[in-house]
C-alpha positions as CSV (number, residue, x, y, z in Angstrom):
1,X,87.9,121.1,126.9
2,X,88.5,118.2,125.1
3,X,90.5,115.6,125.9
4,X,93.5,114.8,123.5
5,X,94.8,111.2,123.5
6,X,97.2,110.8,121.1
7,X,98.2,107.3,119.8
8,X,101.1,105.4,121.6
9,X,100.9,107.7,124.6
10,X,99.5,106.5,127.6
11,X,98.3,102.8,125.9
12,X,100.4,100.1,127.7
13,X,97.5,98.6,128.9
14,X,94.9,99.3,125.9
15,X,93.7,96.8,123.8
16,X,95.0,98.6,120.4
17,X,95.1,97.9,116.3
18,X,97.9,99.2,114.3
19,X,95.9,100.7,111.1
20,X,96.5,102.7,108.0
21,X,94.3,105.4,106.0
22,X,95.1,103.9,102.1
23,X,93.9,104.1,98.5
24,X,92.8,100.7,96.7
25,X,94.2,100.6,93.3
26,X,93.2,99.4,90.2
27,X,94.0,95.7,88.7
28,X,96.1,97.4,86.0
29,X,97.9,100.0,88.3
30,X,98.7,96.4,89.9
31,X,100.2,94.6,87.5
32,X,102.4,97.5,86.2
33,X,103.9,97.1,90.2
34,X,104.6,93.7,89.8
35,X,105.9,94.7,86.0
36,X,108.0,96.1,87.6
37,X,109.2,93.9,90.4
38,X,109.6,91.3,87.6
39,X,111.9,93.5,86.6
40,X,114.2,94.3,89.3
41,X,113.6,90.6,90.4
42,X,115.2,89.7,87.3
43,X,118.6,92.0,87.7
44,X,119.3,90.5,91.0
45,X,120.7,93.6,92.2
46,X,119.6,93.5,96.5
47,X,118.2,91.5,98.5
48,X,114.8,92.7,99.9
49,X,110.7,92.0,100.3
50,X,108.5,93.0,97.2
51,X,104.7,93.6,98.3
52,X,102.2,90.8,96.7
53,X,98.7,92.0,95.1
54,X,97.3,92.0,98.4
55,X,98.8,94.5,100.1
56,X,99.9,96.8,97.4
57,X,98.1,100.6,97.7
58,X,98.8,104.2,97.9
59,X,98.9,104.8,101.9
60,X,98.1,108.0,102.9
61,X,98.5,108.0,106.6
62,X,100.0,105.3,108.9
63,X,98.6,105.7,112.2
64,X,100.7,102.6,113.5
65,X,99.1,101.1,117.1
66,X,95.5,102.8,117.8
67,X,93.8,102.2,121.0
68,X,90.6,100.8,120.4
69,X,88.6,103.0,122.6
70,X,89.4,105.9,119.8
71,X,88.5,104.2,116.5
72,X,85.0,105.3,117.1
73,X,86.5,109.0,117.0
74,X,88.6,107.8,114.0
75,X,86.1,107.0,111.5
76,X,83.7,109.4,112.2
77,X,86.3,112.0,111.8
78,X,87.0,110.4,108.6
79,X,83.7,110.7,107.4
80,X,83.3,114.4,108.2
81,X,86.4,115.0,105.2
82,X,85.3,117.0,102.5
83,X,86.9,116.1,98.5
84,X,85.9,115.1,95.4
85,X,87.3,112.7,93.1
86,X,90.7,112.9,91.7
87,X,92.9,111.9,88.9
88,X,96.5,110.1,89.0
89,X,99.0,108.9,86.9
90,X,101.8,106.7,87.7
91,X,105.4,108.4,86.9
92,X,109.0,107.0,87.6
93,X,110.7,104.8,89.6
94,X,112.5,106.4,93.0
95,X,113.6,105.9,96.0
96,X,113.9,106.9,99.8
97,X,117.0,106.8,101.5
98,X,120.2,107.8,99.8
99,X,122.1,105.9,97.7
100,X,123.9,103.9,100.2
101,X,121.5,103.1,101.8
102,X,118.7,102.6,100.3
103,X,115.6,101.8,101.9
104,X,112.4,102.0,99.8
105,X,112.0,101.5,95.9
106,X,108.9,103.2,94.7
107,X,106.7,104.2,91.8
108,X,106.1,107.9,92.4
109,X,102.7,108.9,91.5
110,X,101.5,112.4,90.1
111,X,98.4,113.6,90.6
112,X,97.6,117.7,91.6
113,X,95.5,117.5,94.8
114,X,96.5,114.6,96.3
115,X,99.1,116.3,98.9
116,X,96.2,118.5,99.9
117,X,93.9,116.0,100.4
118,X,96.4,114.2,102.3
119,X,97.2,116.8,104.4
120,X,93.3,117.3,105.1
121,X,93.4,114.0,106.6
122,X,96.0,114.4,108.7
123,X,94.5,117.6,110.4
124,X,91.3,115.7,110.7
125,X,93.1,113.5,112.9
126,X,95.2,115.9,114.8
127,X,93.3,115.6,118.0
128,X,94.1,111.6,118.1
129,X,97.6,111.4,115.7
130,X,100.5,113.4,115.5
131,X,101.1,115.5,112.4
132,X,103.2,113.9,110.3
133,X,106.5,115.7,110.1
134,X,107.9,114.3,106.5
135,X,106.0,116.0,103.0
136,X,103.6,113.9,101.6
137,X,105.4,111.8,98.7
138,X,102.4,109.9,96.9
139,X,103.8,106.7,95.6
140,X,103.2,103.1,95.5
141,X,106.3,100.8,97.1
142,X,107.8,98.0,94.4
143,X,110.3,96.3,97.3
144,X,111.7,97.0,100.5
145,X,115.6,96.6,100.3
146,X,117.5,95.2,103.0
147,X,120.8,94.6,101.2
148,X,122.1,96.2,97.7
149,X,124.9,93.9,96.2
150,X,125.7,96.7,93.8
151,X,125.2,100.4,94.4
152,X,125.7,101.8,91.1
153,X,124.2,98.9,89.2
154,X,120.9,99.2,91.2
155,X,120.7,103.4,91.0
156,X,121.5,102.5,87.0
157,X,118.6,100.0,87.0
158,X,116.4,102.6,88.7
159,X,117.1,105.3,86.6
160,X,116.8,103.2,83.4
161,X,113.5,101.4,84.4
162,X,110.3,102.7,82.5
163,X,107.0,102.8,84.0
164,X,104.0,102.7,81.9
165,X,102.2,106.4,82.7
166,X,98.5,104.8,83.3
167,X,96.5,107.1,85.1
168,X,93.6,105.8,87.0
169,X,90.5,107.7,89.2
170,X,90.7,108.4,93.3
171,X,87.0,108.1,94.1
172,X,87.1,106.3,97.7
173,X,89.9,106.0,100.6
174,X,89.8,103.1,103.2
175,X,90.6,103.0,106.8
176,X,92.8,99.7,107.6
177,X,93.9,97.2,109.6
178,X,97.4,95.8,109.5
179,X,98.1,92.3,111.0
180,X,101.7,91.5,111.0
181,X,101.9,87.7,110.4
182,X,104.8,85.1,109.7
183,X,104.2,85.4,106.2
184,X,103.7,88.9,106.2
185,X,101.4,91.4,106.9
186,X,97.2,90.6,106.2
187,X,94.9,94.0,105.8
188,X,91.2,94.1,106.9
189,X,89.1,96.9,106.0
190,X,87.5,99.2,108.8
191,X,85.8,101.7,106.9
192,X,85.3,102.8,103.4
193,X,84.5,106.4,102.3
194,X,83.4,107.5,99.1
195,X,84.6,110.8,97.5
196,X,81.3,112.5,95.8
197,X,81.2,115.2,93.5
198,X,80.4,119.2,94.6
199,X,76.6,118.4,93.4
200,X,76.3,114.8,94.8
């Protein structure tokens, strides 16, 4: 029978790696984000951390602290997922939380099999990770708020912000390494793995 070892459980003494399954985006996906932050930057409306260049993607599974032992198990199991290449397009501006208290603003992002192949990661990974319990919401994060100074004025500037509708191709997803620093965090890559076509 095999063993399951899920992650945080039982790791006190384990050398571990908090890591992240992610999509790289494009350089013109990336600079409508920071189009965007400009533009909230601009209005002044909450004090909160906007994501540089470096660190901005489409995450699709935070694994958090991962013993080391399993990452072995990890990427091969990554490997073993099955899915072709995929379209997206970036939609509106949202966020999580309510309005009150809002904690992430986003870029929602559309794209027709992505919650699938999502999903298909996270079963992949069921033997080492726990399911995640929250739907799938695709999206790319434009600031972390810590503060809003003005409720209504910031779900007015959300609702009345634009985003460009650029779509852009899904063709490889990256197993990564977070390292939380001073400055903030740094990301390594583990592993990439390419998505092929049905006849590739």
């Amino acid at each position: 029978m095999m063993k399951v070892q899920k992650i945080g459980v039982g790791m006190q003494n384990e050398k571990t790696m908090r890591m992240f399954i992610a999509v790289d985006l494009p350089h013109a996906i990336i600079e409508e984000v920071q189009r965007i932050q400009r533009y909230f930057k601009k209005k002044n409306l909450f004090d909160g951390r906007y994501p540089n260049e470096n660190v901005t993607h489409l995450t699709l599974k935070f694994l958090g602290n991962v013993s080391q032992n399993i990452v072995p198990d990890i990427r091969s199991a990554l490997r073993e997922i099955s899915a072709v290449p995929m379209q997206a397009t970036l939609d509106s501006v949202q966020f999580f939380g309510d309005a009150q208290d809002m904690k992430v603003i986003f870029i929602k992002i559309k794209s027709p099999f992505l919650q699938s192949f999502a999903q298909s990661i996270d079963l992949a990974l069921m033997p080492w990770c726990a399911l995640e319990k929250r739907d799938f919401v695709a999206h790319v994060t434009v600031a972390r708020v810590n503060k809003i100074f003005n409720t209504e004025r910031t779900v007015d500037a959300i609702h009345a912000c634009n985003v460009n509708p650029l779509s852009f191709a899904i063709d490889s997803f990256v197993l990564k390494e977070s390292i939380l620093l001073p400055a903030g965090p740094e990301y390594h890559e583990i592993e990439r793995y390419v998505l092929r076509k049905d006849n590739e």
